[in-house]
FIVEXTOR-520778 format. One record per residue (C-alpha): x, y, z; residue in one letter. Coordinates in steps of 0.2 Angstrom, whole numbers, padded with zeros to 4 digits, always signed. Each point is the difference from the previous one (the first is absolute). Layout:
BEGIN
XYZA ...
# end
This chain:
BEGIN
+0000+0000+0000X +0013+0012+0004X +0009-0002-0020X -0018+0006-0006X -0001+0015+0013X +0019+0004-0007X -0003-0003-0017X -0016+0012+0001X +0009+0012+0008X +0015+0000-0013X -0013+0003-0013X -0012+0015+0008X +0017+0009+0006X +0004+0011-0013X -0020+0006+0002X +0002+0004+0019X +0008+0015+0006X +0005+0007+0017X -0012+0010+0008X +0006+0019+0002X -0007+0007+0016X +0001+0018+0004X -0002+0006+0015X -0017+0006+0009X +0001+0014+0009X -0006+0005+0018X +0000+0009+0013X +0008-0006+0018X -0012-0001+0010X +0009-0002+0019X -0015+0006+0012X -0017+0005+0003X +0004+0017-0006X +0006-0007-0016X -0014-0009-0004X -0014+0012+0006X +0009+0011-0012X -0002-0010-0016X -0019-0004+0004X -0010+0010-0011X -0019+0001+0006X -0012-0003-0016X -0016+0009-0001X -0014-0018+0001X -0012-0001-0016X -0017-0004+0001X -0004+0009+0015X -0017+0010-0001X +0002+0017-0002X -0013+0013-0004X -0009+0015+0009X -0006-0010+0015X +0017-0008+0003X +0005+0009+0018X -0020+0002+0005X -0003-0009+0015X -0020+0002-0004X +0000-0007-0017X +0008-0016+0005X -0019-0007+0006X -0010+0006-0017X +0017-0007-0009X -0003-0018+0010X -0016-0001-0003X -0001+0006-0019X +0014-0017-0002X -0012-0010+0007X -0014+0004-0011X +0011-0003-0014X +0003-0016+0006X -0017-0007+0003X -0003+0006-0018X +0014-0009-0007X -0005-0013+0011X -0018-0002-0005X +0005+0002-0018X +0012-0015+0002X -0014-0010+0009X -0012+0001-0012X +0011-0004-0015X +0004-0019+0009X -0018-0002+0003X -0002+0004-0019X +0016-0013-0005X -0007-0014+0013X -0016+0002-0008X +0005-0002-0016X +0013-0015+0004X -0015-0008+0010X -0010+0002-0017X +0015-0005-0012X +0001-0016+0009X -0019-0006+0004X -0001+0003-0021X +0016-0009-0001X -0008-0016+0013X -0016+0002-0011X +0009-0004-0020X +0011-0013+0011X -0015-0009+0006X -0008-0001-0015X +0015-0005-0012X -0001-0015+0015X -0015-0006-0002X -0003+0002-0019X +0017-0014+0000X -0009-0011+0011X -0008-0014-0010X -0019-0004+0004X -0002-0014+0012X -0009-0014-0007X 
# end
């Protein structure tokens, strides 16, 4: 096994080539000092913002207003299973019904 490694190798060699690292630089970082001063603090996205942002007496009407956006979603999505398992439930009685009757129609007559 090890003349077939070496004769593999032989033969990719000339296609391989010494890898030619450069240096990465950075900063010394020796201390808490050192490291509190490269921290940069980052603004966070997706946070609301807007006119009532800062109101302590909006937050309630803010709540309250999510929640009936969510009970309409909600409702919305419940009615639209109801809808797909009625129609499954239907899809499937016709499908029991066609079987049925392909059964039956094989069936030879008793004598």
């Amino acid at each position: 096994m090890g003349e077939k490694q070496e004769s593999i190798r032989i033969t990719v060699q000339d296609r391989l080539h010494e890898s030619e690292m450069g240096t990465v630089p950075h900063r010394a970082i020796g201390g808490y000092n050192d490291v509190r001063g490269s921290y940069v603090l980052r603004e966070l996205d997706g946070l609301p913002t807007g006119p009532d942002m800062g109101h302590a007496e909006a937050v309630p009407a803010l709540i309250e207003q999510g929640k009936r956006s969510y009970a309409a979603d909600k409702t919305v999505a419940q009615a639209g299973h109801a809808g797909h398992v009625r129609a499954g439930a239907d899809v499937q009685r016709s499908v029991s019904q066609e079987t049925s009757r392909e059964f039956f129609q094989s069936r030879p007559p008793h004598e």
